[in-house]
N, CA, C and O atoms as CSV, one atom per row, in Angstrom:
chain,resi,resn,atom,element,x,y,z
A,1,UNK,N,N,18.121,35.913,6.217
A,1,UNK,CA,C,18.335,35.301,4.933
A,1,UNK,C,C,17.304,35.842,3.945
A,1,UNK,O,O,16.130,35.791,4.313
A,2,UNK,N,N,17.557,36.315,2.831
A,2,UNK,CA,C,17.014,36.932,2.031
A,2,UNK,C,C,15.695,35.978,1.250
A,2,UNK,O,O,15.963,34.776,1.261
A,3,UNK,N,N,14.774,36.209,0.799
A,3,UNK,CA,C,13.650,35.816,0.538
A,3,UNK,C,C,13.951,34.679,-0.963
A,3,UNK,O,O,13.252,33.723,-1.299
A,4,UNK,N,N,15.206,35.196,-1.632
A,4,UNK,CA,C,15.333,34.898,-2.916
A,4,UNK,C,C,16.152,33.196,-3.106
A,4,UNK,O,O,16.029,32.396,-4.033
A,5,UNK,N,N,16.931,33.096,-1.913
A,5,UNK,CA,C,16.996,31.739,-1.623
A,5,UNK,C,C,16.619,30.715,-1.897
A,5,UNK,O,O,15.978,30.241,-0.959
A,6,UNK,N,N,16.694,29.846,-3.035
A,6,UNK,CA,C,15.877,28.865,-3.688
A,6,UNK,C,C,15.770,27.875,-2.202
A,6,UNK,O,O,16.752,27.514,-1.553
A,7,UNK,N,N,14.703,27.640,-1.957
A,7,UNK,CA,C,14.414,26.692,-0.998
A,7,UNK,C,C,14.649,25.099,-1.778
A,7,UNK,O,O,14.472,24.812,-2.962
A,8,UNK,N,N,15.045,24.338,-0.794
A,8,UNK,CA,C,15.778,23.153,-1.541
A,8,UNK,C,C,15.468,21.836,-0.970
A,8,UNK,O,O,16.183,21.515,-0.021
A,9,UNK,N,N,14.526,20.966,-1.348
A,9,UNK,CA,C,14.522,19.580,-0.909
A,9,UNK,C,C,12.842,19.652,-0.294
A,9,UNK,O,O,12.230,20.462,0.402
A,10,UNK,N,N,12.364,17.852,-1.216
A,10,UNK,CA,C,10.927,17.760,-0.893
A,10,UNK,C,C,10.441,17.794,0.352
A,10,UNK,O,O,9.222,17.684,0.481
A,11,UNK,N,N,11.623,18.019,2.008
A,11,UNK,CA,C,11.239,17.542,2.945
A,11,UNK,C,C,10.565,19.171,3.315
A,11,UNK,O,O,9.900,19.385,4.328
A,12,UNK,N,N,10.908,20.271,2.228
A,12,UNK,CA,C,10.064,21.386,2.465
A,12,UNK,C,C,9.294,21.973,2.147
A,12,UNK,O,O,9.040,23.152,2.393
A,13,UNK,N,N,8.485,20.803,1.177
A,13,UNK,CA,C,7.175,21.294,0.744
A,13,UNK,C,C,6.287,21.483,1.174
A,13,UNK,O,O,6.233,21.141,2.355
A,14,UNK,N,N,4.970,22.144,0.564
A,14,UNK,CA,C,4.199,22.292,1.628
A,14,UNK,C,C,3.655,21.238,2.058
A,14,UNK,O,O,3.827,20.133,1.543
A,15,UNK,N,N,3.066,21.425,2.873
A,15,UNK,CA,C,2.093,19.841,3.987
A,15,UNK,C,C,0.650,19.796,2.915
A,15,UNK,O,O,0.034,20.842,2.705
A,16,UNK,N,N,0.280,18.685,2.386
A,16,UNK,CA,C,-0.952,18.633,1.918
A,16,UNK,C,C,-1.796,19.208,3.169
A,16,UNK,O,O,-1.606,19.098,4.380
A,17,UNK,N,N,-3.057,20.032,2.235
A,17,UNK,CA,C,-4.070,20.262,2.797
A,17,UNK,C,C,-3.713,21.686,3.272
A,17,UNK,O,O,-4.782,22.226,3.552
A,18,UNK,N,N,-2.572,22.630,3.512
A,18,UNK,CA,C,-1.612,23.558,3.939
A,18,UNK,C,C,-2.170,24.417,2.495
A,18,UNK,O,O,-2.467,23.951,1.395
A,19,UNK,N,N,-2.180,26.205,3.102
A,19,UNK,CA,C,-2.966,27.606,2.219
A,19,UNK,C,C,-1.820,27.129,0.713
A,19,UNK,O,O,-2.333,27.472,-0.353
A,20,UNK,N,N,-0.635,26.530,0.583
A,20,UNK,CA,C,0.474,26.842,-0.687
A,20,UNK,C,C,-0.240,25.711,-1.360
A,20,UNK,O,O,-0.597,25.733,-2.538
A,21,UNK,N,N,-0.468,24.462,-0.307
A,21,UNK,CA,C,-0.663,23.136,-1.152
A,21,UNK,C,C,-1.362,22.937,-2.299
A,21,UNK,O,O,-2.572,23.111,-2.159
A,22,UNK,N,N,-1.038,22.661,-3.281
A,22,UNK,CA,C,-2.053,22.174,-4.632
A,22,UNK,C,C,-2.871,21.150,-4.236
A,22,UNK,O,O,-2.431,20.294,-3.469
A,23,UNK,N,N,-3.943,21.110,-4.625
A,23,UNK,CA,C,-5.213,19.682,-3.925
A,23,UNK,C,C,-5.660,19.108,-5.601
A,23,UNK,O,O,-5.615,19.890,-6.550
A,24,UNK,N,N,-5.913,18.236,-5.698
A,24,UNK,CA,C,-6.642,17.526,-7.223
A,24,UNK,C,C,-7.758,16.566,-6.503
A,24,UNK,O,O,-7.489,15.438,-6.092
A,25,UNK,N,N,-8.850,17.085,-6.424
A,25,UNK,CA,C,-10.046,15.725,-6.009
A,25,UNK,C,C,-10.136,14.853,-6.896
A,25,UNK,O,O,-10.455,13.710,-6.569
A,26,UNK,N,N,-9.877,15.180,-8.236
A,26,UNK,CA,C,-10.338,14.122,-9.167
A,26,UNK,C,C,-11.653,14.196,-10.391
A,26,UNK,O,O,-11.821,13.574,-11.440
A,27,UNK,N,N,-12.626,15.492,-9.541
A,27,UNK,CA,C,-13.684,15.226,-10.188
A,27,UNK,C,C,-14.282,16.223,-11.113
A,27,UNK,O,O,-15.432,16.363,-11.527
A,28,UNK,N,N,-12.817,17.094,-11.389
A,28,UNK,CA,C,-13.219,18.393,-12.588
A,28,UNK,C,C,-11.958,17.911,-13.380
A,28,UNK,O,O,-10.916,18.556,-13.263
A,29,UNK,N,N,-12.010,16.815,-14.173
A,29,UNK,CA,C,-10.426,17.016,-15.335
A,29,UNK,C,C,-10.117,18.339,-15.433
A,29,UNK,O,O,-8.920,18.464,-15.174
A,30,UNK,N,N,-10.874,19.902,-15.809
A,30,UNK,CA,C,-10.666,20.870,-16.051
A,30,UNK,C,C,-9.468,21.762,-15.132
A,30,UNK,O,O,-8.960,22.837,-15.453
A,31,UNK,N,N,-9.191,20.895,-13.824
A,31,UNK,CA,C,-8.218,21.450,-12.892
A,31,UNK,C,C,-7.259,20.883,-12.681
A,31,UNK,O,O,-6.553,21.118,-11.701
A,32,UNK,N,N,-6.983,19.906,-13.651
A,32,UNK,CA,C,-5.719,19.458,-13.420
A,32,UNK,C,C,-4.689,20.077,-14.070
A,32,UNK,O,O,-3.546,20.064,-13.613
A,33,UNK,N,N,-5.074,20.783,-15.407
A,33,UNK,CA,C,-3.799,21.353,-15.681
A,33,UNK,C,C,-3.246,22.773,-14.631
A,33,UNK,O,O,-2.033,22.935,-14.495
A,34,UNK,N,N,-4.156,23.658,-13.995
A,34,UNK,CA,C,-3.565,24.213,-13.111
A,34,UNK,C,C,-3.301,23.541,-11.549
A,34,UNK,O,O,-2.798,23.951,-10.503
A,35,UNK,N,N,-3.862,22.421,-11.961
A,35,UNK,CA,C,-3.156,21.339,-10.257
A,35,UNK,C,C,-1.365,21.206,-10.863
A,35,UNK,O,O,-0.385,21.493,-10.175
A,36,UNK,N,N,-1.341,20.857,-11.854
A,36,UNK,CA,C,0.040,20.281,-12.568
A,36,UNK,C,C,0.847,21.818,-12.488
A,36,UNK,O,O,1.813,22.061,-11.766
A,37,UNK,N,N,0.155,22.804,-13.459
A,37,UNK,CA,C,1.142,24.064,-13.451
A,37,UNK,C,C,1.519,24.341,-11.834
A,37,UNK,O,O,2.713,24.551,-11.622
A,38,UNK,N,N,0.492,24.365,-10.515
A,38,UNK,CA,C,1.058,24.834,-9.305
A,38,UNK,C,C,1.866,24.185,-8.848
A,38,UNK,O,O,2.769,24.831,-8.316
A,39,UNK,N,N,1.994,22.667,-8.798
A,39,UNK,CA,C,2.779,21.730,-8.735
A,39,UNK,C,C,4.051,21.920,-9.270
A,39,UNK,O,O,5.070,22.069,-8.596
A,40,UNK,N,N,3.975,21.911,-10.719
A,40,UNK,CA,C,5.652,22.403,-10.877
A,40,UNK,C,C,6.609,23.124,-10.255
A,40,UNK,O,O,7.743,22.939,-9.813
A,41,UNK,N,N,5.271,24.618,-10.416
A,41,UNK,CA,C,6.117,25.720,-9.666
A,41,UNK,C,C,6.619,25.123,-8.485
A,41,UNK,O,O,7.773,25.366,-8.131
A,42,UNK,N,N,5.930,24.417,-7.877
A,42,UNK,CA,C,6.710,24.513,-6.136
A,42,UNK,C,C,7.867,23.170,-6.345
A,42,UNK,O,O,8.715,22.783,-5.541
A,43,UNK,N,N,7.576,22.689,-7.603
A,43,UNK,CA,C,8.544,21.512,-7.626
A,43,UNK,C,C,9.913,22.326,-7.920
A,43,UNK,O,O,10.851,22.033,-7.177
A,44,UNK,N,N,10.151,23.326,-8.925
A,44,UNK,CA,C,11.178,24.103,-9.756
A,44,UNK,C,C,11.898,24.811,-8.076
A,44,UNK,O,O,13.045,24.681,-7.647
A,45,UNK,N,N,10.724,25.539,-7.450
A,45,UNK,CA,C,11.043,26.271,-5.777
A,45,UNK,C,C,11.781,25.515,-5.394
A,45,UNK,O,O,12.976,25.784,-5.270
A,46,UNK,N,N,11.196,24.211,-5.063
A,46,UNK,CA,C,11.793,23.439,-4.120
A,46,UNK,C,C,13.067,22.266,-4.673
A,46,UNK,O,O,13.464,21.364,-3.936
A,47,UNK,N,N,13.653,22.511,-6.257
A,47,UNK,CA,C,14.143,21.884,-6.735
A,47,UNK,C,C,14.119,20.406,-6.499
A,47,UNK,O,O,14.961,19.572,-6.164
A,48,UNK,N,N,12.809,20.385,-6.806
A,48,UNK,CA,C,12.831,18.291,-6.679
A,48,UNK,C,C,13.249,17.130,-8.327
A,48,UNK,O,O,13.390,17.151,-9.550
A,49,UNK,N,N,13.258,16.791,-7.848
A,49,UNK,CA,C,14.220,15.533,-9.046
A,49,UNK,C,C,12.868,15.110,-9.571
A,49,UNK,O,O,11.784,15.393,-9.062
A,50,UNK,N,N,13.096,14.350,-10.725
A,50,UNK,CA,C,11.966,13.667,-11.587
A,50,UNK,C,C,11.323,12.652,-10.812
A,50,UNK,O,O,10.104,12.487,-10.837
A,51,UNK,N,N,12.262,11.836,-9.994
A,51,UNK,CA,C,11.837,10.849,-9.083
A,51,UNK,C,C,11.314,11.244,-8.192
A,51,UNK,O,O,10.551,10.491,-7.587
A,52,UNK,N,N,11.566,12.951,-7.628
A,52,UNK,CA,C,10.391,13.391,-5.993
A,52,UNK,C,C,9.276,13.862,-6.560
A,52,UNK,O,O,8.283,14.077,-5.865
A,53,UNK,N,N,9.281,14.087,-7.880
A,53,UNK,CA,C,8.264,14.931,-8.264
A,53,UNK,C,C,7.060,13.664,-8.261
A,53,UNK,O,O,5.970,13.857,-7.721
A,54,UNK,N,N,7.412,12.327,-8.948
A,54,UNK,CA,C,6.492,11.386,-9.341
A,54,UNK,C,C,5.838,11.025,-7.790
A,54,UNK,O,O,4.688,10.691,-7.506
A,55,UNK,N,N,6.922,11.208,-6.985
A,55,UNK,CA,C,6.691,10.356,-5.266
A,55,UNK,C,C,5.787,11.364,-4.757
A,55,UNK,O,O,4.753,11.022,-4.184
A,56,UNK,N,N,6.118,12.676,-4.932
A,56,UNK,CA,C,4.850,14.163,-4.054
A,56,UNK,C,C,4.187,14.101,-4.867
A,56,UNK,O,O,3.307,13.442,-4.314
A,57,UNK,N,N,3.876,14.240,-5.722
A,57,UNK,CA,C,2.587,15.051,-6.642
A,57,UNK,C,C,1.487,13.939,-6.315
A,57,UNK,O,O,0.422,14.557,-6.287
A,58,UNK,N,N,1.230,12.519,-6.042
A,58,UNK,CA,C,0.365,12.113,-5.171
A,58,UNK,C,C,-0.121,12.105,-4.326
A,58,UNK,O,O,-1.186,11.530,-4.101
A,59,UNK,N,N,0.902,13.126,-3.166
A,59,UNK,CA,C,0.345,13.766,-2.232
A,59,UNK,C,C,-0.785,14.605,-1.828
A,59,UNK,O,O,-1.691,14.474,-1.005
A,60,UNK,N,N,-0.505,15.347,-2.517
A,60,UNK,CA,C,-1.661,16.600,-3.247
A,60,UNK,C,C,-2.883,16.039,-3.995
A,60,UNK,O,O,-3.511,16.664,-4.850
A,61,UNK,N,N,-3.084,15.096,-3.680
A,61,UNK,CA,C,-4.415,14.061,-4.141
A,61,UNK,C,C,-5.435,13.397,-3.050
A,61,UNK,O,O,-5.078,12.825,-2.020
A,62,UNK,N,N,-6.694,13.581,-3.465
A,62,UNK,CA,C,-7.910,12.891,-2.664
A,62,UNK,C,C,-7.281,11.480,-2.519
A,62,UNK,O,O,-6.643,10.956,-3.432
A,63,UNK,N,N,-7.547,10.781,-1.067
A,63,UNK,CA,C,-7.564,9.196,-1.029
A,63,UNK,C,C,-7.437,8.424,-2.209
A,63,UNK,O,O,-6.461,7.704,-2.423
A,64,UNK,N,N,-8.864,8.618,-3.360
A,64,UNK,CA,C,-8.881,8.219,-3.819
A,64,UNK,C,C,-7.820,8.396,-5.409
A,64,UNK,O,O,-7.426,7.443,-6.081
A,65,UNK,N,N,-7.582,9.694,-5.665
A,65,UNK,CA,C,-6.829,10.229,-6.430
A,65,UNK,C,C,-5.485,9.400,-6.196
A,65,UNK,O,O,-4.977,8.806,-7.148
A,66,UNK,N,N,-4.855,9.359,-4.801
A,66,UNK,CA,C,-4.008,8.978,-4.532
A,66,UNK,C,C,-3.373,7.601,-5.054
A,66,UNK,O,O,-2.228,7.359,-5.435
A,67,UNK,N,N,-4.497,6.786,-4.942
A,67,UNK,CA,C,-4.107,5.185,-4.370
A,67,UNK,C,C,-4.385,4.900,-6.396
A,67,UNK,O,O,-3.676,4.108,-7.018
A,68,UNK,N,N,-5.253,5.534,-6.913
A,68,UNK,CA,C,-5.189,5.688,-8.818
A,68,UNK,C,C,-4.339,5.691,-9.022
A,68,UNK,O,O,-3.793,4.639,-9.354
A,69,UNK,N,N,-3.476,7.181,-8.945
A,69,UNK,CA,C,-1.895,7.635,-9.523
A,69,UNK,C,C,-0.730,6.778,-9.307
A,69,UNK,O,O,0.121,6.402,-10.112
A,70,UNK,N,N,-0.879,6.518,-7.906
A,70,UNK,CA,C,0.044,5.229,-7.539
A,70,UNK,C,C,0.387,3.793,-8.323
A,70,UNK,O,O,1.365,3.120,-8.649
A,71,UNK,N,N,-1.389,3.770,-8.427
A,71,UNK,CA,C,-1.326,2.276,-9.431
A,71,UNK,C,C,-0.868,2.151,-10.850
A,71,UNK,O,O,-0.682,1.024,-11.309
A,72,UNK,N,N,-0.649,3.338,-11.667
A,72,UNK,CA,C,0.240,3.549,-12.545
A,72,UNK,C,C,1.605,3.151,-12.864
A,72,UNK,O,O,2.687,3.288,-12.292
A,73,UNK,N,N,1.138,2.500,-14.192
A,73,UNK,CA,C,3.176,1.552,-14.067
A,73,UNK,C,C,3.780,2.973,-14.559
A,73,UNK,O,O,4.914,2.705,-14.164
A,74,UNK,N,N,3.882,3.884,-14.942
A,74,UNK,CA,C,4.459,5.367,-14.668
A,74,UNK,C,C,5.040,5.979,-13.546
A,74,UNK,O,O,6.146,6.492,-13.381
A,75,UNK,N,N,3.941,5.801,-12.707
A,75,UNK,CA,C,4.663,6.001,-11.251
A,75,UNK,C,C,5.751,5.343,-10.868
A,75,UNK,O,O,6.658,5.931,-10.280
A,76,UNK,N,N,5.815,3.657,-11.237
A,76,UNK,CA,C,6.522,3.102,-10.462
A,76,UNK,C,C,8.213,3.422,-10.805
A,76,UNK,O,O,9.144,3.434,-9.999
A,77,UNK,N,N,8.246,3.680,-12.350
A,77,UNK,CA,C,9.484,4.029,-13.624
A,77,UNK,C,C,10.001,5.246,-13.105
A,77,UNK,O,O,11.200,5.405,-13.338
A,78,UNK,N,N,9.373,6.252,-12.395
A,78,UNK,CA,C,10.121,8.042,-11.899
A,78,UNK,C,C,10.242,8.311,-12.664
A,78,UNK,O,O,11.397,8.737,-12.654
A,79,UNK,N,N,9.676,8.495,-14.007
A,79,UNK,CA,C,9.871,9.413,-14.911
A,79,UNK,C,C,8.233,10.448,-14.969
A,79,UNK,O,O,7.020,10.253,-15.037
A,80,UNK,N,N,9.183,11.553,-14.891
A,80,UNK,CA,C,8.027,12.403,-14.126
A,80,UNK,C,C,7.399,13.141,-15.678
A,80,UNK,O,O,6.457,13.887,-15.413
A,81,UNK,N,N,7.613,13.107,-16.711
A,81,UNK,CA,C,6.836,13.259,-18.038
A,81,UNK,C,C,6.580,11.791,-18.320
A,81,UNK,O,O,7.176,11.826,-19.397
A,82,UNK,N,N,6.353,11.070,-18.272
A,82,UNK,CA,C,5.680,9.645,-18.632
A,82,UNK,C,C,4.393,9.805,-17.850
A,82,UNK,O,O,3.229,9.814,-18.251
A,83,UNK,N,N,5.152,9.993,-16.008
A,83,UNK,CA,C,3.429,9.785,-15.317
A,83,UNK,C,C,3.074,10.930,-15.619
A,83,UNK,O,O,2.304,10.704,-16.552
A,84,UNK,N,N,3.098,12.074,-15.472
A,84,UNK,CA,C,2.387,13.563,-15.826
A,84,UNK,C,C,1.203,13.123,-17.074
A,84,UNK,O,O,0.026,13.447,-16.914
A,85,UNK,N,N,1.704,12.270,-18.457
A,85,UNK,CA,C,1.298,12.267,-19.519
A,85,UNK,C,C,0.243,11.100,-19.356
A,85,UNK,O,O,-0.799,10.943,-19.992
A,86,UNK,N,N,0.843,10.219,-18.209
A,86,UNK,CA,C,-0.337,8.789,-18.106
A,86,UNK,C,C,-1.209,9.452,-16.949
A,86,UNK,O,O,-2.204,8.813,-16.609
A,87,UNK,N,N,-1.025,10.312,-16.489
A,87,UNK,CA,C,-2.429,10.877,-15.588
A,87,UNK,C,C,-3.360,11.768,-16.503
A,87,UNK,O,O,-4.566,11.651,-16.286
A,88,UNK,N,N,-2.971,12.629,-17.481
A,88,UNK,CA,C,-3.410,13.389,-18.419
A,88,UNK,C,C,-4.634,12.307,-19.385
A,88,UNK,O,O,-5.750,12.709,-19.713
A,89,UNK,N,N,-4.178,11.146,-19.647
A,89,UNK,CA,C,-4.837,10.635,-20.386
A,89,UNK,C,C,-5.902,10.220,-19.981
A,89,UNK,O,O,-6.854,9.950,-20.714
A,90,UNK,N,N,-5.884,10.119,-18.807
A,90,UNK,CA,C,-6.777,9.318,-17.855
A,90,UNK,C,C,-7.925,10.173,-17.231
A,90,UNK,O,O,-8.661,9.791,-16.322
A,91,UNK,N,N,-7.976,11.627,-17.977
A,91,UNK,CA,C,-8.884,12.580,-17.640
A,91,UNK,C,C,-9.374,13.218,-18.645
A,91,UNK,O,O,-8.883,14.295,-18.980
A,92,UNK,N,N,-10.287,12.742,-19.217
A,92,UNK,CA,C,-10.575,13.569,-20.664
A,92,UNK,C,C,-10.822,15.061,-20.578
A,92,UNK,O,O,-11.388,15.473,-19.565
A,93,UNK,N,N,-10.604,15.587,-21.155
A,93,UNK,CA,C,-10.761,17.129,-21.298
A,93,UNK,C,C,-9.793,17.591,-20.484
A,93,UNK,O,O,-9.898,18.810,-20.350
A,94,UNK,N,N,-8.933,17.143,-19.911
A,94,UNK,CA,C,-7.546,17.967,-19.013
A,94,UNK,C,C,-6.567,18.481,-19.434
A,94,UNK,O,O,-5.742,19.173,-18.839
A,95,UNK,N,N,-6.642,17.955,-21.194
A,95,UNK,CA,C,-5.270,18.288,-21.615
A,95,UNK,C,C,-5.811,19.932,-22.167
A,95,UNK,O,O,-5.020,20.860,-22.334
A,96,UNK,N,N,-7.084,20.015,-22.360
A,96,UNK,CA,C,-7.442,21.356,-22.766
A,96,UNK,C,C,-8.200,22.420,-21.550
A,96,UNK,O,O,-8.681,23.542,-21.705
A,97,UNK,N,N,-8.124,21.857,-20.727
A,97,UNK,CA,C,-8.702,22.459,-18.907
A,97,UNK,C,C,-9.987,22.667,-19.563
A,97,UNK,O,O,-10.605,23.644,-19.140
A,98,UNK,N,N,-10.431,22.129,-20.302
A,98,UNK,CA,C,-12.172,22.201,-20.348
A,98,UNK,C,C,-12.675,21.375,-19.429
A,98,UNK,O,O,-13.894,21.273,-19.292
């Protein structure tokens, strides 16, 4: 099967912590916008919905990162530009990766 194959569905993303996985500790705002840009990409790869995107992209987060993003009434709505924009805020200097 040829390489070009859009791979399809969150159950084939990568494994947190895995060489593809995007990681966000939390403690450089300056990396979240390329935590978010790698994230997409593998979201667009793996064609995930607005609702898998809001459910994985916490994955790819420290403990503590995790159980934050979660607590977001954004998260709970699946709208994956609402939470994207309520995690952004919540990191000063992220929206400019300074």
């Amino acid at each position: 099967m040829p390489d070009t194959v859009p791979k399809a569905g969150a159950g084939s993303m990568p494994v947190p912590g895995s060489k593809r996985a995007p990681y966000f500790n939390g403690k450089d705002p300056s990396e979240l916008l390329d935590f978010f840009e790698t994230f997409e990409d593998l979201a667009k790869e793996y064609s995930l919905s607005d609702a898998e995107k809001c459910k994985h992209v916490v994955k790819y987060g420290s403990k503590q990162v995790r159980r934050f993003w979660a607590s977001l009434e954004a998260y709970k709505k699946e709208d994956w530009a609402k939470f994207k924009e309520a995690i952004m805020e919540e990191y000063p200097g992220a929206k400019k990766g300074e």
